[in-house]
C-alpha positions, 0 to 999 in steps of 0.5 A: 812068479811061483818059487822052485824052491820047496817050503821045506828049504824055507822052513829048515833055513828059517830054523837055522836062523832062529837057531843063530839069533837065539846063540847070538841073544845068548851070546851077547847075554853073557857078555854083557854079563862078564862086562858089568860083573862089579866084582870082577871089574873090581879085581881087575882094575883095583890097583890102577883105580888106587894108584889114580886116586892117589896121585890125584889126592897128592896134587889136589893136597899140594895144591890146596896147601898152596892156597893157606902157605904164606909165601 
């Protein structure tokens, strides 16, 4: 049940493994990263944020106005 494969195959194709984990760990590092930047995100999604706090303070307004108008 001996291998014909020298250990020097194994050794290279395990380097090359650790090689691809270690960009892979980074890689998801970094993504991570860019996904949990608040500032960014804060940039990116500020005025659709506005917009929706907007509408729903003007609907939450009419409808609470509703409550105290005498009809």
């Amino acid at each position: 049940m001996t291998s014909s494969i020298p250990y020097e195959v194994y050794e290279q194709r395990a380097a090359e493994q650790r090689r691809q984990l270690h960009n892979s760990v980074v890689e998801l590092r970094r993504t991570v990263k860019d996904k949990l930047d608040v500032r960014k995100n804060a940039r990116e999604h500020l005025w659709p944020a506005a917009g929706a706090v907007a509408v729903l303070g003007v609907v939450l307004g009419y409808g609470l106005a509703g409550f105290f108008v005498r009809e």
